[in-house]
C-alpha positions in Angstrom: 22.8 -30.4 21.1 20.7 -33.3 19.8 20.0 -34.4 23.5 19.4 -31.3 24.7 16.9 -30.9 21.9 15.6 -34.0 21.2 13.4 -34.0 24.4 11.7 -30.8 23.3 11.2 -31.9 19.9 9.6 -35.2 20.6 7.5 -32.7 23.8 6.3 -30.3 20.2 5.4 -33.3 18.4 3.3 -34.6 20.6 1.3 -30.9 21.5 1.0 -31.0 17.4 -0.6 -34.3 17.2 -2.8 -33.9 19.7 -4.0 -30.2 18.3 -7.3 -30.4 16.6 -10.1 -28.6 14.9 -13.5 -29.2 16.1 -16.2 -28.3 14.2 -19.6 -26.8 15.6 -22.4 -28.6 14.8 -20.4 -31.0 12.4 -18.2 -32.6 15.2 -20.4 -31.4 18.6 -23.8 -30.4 18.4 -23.7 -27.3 20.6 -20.0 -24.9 21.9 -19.9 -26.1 24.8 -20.0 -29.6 23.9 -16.9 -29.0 21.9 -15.2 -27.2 24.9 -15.5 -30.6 26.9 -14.3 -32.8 24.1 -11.1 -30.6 23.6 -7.8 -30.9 24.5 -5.1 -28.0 25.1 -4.3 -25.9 21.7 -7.3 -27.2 19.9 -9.4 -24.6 17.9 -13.5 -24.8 17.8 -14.5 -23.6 14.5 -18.3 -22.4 14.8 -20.9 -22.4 12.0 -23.2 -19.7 11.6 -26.4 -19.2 13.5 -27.7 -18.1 17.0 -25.9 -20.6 19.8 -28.1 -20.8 23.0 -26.4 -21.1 26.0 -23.6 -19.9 27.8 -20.0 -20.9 27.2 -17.1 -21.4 29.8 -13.4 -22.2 28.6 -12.5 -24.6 31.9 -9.8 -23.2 32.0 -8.3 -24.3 28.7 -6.1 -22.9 26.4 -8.5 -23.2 23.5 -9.0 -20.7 20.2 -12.8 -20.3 19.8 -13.8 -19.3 16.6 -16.6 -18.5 14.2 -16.6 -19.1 10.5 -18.2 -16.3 9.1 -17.8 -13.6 11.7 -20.0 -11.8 14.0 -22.4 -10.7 11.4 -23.5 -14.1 11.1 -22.7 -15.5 14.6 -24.4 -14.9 18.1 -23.4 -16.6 21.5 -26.4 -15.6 24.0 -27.1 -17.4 27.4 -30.3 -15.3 27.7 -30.8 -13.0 31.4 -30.7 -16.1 33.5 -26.7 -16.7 33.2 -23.9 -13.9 35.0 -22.0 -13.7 31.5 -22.1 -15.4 28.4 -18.7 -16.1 28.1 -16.1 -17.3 30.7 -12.8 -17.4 30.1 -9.9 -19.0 32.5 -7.1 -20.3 31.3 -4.8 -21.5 33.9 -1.8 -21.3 31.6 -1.3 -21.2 27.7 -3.6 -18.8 25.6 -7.6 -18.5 25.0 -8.9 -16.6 22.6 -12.4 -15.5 21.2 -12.6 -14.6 17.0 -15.6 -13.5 15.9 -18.6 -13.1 17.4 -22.0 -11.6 18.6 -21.6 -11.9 22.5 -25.5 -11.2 23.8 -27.4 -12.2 27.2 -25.8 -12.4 30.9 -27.2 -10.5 33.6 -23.9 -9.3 35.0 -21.7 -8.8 31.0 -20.8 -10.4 28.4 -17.5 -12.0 28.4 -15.7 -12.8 32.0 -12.0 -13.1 32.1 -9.7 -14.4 34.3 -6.7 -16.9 34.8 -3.2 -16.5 34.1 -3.0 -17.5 31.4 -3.0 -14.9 28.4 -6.7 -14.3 27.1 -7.7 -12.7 23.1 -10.8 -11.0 22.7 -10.6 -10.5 18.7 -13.5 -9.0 15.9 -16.2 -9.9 18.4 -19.4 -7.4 18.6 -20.5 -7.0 22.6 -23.7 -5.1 22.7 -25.5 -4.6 25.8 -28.6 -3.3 23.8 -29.0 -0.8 26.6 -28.9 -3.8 29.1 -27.4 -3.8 32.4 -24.0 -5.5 32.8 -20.6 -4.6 31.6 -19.4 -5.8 27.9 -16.1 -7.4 29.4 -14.9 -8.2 32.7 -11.6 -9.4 33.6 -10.4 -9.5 37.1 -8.0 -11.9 39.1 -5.1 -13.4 37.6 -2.1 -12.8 36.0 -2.5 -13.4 32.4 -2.1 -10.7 29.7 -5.1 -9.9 28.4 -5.7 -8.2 25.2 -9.2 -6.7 23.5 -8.8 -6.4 19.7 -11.1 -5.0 17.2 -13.9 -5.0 19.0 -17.4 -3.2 19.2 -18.4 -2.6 22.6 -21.5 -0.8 22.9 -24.7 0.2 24.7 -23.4 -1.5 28.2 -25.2 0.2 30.7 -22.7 -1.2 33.5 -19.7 -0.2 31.6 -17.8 -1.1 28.5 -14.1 -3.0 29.5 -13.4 -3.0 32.8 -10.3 -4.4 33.8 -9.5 -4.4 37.2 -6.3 -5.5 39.5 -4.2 -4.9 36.1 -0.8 -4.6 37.8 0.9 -8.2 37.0 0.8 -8.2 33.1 -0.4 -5.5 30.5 -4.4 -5.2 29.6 -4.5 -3.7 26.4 -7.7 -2.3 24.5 -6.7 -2.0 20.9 -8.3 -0.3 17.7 -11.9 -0.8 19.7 -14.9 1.6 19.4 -16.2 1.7 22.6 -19.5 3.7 22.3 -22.1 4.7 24.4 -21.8 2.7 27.2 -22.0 3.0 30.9 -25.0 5.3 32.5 -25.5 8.0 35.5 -25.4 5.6 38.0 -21.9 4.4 36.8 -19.2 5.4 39.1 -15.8 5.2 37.1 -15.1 4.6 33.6 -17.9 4.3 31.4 -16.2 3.2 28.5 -12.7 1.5 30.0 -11.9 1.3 33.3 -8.4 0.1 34.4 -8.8 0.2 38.3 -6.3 -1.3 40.5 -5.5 -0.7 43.7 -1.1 -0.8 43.3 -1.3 0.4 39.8 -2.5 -0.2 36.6 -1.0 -1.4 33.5 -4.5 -0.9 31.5 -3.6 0.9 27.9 -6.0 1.8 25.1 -3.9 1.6 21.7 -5.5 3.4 18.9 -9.0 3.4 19.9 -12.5 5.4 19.3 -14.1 6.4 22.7 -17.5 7.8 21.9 -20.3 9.1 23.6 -19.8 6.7 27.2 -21.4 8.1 30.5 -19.9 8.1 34.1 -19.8 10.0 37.3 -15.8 10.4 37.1 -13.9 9.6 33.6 -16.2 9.0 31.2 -14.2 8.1 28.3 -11.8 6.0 30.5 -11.0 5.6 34.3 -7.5 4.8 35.8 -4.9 3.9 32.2 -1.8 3.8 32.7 -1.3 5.2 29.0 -3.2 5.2 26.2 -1.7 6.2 22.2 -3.5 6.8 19.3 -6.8 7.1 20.7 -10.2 9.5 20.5 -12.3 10.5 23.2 -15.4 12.4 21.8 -18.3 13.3 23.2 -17.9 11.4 26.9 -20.0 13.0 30.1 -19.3 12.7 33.1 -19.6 14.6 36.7 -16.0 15.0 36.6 -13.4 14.9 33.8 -15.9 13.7 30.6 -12.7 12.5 28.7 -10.1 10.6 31.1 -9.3 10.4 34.8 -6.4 9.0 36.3 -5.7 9.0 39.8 -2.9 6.1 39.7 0.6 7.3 41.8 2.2 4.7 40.1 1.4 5.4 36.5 0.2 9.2 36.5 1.1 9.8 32.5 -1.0 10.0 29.6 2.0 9.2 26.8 -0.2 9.6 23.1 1.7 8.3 19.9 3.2 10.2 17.0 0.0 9.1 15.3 -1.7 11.7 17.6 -4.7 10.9 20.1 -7.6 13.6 20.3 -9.2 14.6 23.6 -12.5 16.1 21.9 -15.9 17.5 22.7 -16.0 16.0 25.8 -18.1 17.2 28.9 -18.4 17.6 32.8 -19.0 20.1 35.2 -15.7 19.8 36.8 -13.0 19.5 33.8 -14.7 18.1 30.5 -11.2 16.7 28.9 -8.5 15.1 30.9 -8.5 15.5 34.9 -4.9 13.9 36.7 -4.7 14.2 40.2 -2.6 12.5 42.2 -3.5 10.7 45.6 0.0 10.4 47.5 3.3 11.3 45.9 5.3 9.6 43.6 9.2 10.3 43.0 9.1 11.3 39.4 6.0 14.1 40.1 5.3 14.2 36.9 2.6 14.1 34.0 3.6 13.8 30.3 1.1 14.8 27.8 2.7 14.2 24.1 1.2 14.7 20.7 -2.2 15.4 22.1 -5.0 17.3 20.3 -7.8 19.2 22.8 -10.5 20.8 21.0 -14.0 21.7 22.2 -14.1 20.5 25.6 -16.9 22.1 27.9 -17.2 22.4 31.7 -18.1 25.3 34.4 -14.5 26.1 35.6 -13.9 27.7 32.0 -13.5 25.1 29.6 -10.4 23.2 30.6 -8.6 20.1 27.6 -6.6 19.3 31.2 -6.0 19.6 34.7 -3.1 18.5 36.3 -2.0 17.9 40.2 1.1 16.1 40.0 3.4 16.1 43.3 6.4 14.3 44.0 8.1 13.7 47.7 9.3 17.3 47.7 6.4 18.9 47.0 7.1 19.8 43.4 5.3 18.4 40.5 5.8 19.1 36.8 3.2 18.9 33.5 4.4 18.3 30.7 2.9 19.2 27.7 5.1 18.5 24.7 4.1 19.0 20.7 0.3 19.5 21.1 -2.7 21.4 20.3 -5.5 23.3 21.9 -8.3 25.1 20.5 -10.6 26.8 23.0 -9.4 24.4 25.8 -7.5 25.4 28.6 -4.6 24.0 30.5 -3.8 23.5 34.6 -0.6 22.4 35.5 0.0 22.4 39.5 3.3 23.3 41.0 5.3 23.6 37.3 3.8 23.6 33.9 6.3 23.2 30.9 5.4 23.9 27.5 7.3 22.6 24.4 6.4 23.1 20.5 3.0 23.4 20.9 0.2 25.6 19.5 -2.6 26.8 22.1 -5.1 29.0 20.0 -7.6 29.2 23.3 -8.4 33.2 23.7 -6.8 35.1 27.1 -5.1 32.9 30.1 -5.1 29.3 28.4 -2.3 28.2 30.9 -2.2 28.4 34.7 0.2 27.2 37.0 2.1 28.6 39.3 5.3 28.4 37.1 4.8 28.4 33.7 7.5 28.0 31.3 6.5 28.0 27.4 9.2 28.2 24.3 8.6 27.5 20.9 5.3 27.8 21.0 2.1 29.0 19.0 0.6 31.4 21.7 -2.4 33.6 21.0 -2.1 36.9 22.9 1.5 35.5 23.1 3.5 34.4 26.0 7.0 34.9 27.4 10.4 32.8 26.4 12.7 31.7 23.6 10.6 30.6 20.4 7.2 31.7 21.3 5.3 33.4 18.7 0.7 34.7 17.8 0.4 33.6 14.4 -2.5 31.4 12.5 -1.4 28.2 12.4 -2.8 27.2 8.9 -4.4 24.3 9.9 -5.9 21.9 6.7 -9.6 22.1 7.8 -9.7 23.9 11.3 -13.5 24.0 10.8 -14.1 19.7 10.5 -11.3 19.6 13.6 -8.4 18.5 10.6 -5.6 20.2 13.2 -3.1 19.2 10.4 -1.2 21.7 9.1 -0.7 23.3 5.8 2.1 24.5 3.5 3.3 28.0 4.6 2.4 27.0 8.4 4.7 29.6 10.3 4.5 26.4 12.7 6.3 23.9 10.3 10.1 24.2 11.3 9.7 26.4 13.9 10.0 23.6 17.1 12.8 23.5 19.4 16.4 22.6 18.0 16.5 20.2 20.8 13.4 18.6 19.7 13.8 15.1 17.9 13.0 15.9 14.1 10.0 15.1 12.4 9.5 12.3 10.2 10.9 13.7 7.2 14.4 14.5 9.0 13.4 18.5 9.6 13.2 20.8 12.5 10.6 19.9 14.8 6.8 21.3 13.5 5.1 23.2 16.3 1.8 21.3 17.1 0.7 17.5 17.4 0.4 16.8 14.3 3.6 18.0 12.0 3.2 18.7 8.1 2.7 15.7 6.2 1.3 15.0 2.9 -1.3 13.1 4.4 -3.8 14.4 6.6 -6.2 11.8 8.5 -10.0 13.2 8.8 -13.1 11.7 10.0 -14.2 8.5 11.9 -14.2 5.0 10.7 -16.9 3.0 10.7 -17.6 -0.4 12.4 -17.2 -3.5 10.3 -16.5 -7.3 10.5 -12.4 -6.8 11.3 -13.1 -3.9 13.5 -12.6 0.2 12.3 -10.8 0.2 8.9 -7.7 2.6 8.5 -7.0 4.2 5.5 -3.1 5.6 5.6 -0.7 7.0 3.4 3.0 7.0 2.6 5.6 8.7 0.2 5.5 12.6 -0.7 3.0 14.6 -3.1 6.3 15.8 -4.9 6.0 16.1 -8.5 7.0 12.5 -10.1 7.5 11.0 -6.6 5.4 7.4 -5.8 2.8 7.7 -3.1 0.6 4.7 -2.0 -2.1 4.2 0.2 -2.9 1.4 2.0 -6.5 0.1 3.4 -6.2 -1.8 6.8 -9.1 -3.4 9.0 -11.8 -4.3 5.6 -13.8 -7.0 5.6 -11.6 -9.9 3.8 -12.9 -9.9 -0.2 -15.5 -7.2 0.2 -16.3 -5.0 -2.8 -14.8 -1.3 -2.2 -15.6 2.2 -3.9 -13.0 4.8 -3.8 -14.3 8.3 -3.2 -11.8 11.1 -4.2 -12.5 14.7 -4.1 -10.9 18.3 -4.0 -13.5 19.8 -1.2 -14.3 17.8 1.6 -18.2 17.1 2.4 -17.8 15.8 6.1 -21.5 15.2 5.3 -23.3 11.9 6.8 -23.8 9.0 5.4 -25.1 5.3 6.1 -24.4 5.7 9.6 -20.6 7.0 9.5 -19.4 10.1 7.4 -18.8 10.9 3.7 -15.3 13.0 3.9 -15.2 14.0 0.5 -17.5 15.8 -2.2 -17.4 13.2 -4.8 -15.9 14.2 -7.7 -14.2 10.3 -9.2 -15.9 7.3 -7.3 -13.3 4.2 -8.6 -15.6 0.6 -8.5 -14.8 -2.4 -8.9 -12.4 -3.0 -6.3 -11.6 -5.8 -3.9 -10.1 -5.9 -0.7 -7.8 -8.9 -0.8 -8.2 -12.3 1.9 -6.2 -9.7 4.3 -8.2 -7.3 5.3 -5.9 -4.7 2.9 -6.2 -2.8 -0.2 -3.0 -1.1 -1.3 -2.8 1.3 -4.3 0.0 3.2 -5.5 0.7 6.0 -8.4 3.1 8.7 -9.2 2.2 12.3 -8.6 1.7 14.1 -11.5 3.4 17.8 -12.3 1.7 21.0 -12.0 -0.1 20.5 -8.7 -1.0 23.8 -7.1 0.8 24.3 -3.3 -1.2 23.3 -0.9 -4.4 21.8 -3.0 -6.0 19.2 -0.9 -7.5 15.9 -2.4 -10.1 14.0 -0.3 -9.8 10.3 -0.6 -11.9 7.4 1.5 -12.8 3.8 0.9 -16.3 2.8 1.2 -17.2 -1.5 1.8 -19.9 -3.7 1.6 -20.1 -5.3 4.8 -23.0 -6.9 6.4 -21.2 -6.5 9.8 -21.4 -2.8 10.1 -24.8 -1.4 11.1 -26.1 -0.3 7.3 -24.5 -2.6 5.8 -21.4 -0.1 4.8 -18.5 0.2 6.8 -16.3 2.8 6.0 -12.6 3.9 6.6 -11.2 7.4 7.8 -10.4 10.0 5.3 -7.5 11.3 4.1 -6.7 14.7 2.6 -3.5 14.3 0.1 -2.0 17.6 0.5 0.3 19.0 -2.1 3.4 20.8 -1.1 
């Protein structure tokens, strides 16, 4: 063992030694400078201030980073360079922590290389400029978009193209109001490829993006957790996917919503599929449709799946439409779901439906009309309620919820927290506000505050109505009735507060709670998290 190893280990000692900080301007007077004076695994730790110029990796595995975040930290090249930014590792990883990206004719930041590339807590703003806030294309590298704003880029917010080698994630992002008319595909991700693509958006706000097909997002292979509100387009305002090779939209238990989107020709989610596949299928799973608008009669999602038969098969499993409409060609299957959308809501030419919340009602085993309770049906809380006649009524077959019971009809089962709202933008990206234990009498509960600005002062805002009412650029869930000062988020990003429930608590009484922080990152100067309704059993 010790010759086997001791190669190795004298190889890691040497990679350790050589491993540096660089300091920018106390060690090299400008970024780049300290890019040609590093060696592999080094990390370039930039003051604050404006940095002139544009910045290209050479294809080292390097961590660039900024001391005091993007608030405070601006790389721009000016509209003389392509992009501001080039990254190409050839091997090893790259990443990018932390700051303004501004300038470049063509975008931002420019990614390629195989190696794996980190985009982390930077701010890409086009301004309304043209160019795309990231590019990556080429290469085999993983690539990986984290906590980022990406906003106002007239060309398109992430595009990641020939994404079949290695996953391109986008992850906790808001990706607003990006792309323009002129945009063909994808104005706020778009994950073309032309043998598949293996582009996911993980838990992401998609807001208000423009494009002629997929507004929201062009060609995913999958994307969980996310919102796509507001997004035009010509065709499918939401989400298009047109990918034989990954044709499934797969959301998380955490439930992704698919809302107010628009386009003549399908305003949610639009699947068709250009050659067959051998599954010839399209999986839809804890989704939420609500509000979306087009001319064919107001459809959440249109599906064309086909396999080498002929057949195809949607799949819509645990969901929830309100007004929207589904299409399902060849077979559409529906599982423990609640579709509250007035006469004919689902067409196909077979459609089979069980255990399901139907208005007007619909043939099969478990299919029921009834009002499904939701917490705030009005504000688009599609949570549900104590006394739901959806809670317990799911398949049998159906893997229980959470808390070991019978599967809950609807995306989002009964839970004594009920998330509300949109966060805010700050310096460590949307902060998330969750909860965990039960609102039974004497029972802990604690919530936890993720994604804060490290050491920022914090009010907690509790109420028993919700307000939904804005505020400093984001929205102020509840009516405040207690606002708690003087707390801190600790060096982590987190707060986490816990208590035990106290007795008496009426069923079903609803308590508002959302954390407010001083950050000079988000656009007033507040960034704030999502809320949360604390629902009593």
């Amino acid at each position: 063992m010790k010759l086997l190893l001791g190669p190795a280990f004298l190889a890691l000692l040497v990679v350790s030694a050589r491993a540096a900080d660089i300091h920018v301007p106390g060690d090299a007077a400008s970024i780049q400078a300290a890019i040609d004076q590093a060696h592999t695994g080094d990390t370039i730790i930039v003051g604050p201030g404006v940095w002139v110029g544009a910045v290209h990796f050479d294809e080292k595995p390097l961590t660039l980073v900024s001391e005091g975040g993007h608030a405070v930290t601006t790389i721009d090249c000016g509209p003389e360079t392509t992009f501001t930014v080039i990254m190409d590792p050839s091997s090893g990883s790259a990443a990018l922590d932390g700051f303004r990206i501004i300038g470049g004719s063509a975008g931002r930041v420019y990614i390629s290389g195989n190696g794996q590339t980190i985009v982390r807590r930077c701010n890409l703003q086009g301004g309304g400029g043209v160019g795309v806030g990231v590019y990556a294309v080429g290469g085999d590298g993983p690539v990986t978009i984290d906590d980022c704003l990406v906003q106002g880029n007239r060309s398109g917010g992430v595009v990641l193209k020939n994404a079949a080698v290695a996953w391109k994630d986008v992850r906790h992002c808001l990706i607003k109001d990006n792309g323009s008319a002129g945009v063909p595909e994808g104005g706020g991700v778009w994950g073309v490829s032309s043998v598949g693509s293996l582009v996911r958006a993980l838990d992401c706000l998609i807001v208000g993006n423009v494009a002629i097909k997929g507004a929201g997002a062009y060609a995913l292979a999958s994307t969980q957790g996310s919102v796509f509100l507001g997004n035009h387009a010509v065709d499918s305002g939401g989400a298009y996917s047109d990918l034989p090779s990954h044709p499934s939209i797969d959301v998380g238990v955490d439930g992704a919503a698919i809302l107010g989107n628009s386009a003549p020709f399908c305003g949610g989610v639009y699947l068709p599929n250009y050659g067959p596949v051998a599954s010839g299928q399209h999986n839809f799973t804890r989704c939420v449709f609500a509000g979306n608008t087009d001319d064919l009669g107001n459809y959440g999602l249109m599906s064309f799946p086909d396999d080498t038969q002929g057949n195809g098969y949607t799949n819509v499993t645990a969901c929830t439409f309100i007004g929207d409409r589904a299409f399902g060609l060849h077979t559409l299957t529906v599982r423990d779901s609640i579709v509250r959308s007035g006469r004919d809501p689902l067409s196909a030419i077979t459609i089979d439906v069980e255990y399901s919340d139907i208005e007007g009602g619909a043939t099969g085993t478990g299919n029921f009309d009834a009002d499904p309770l939701f917490v705030d049906a009005a504000q688009g809380v599609y949570a549900l309620r104590p006394g739901s006649p959806c809670v317990d009524a799911g398949s049998p077959s159906s893997p229980p919820d959470p808390d070991g019971s019978t599967a809950d009809v609807g995306a989002l089962p009964l839970s004594a927290f009920a998330s509300a709202g949109s966060p805010t933008f700050g310096q460590f990206g949307l902060p998330d506000l969750s909860g965990s234990g039960t609102l039974d009498a004497g029972t802990l509960i604690s919530l936890r505050l993720q994604r804060a600005r490290p050491l920022a002062p914090t009010l907690l805002v509790i109420g028993l109505t919700g307000s939904f009412a804005p505020l400093k650029g984001g929205v102020l869930v509840p009516t405040p009735q207690l606002v708690v000062s003087g707390l801190l988020v600790d060096s982590q990003g987190e707060i986490h507060l816990s208590g035990t429930t106290p007795n008496g608590l009426p069923s079903g009484l609803i308590a508002w709670v959302q954390f407010w922080i001083v950050d000079a990152a988000a656009a007033t100067g507040l960034a704030s998290s999502n809320g949360l309704g604390l629902v009593a059993p």
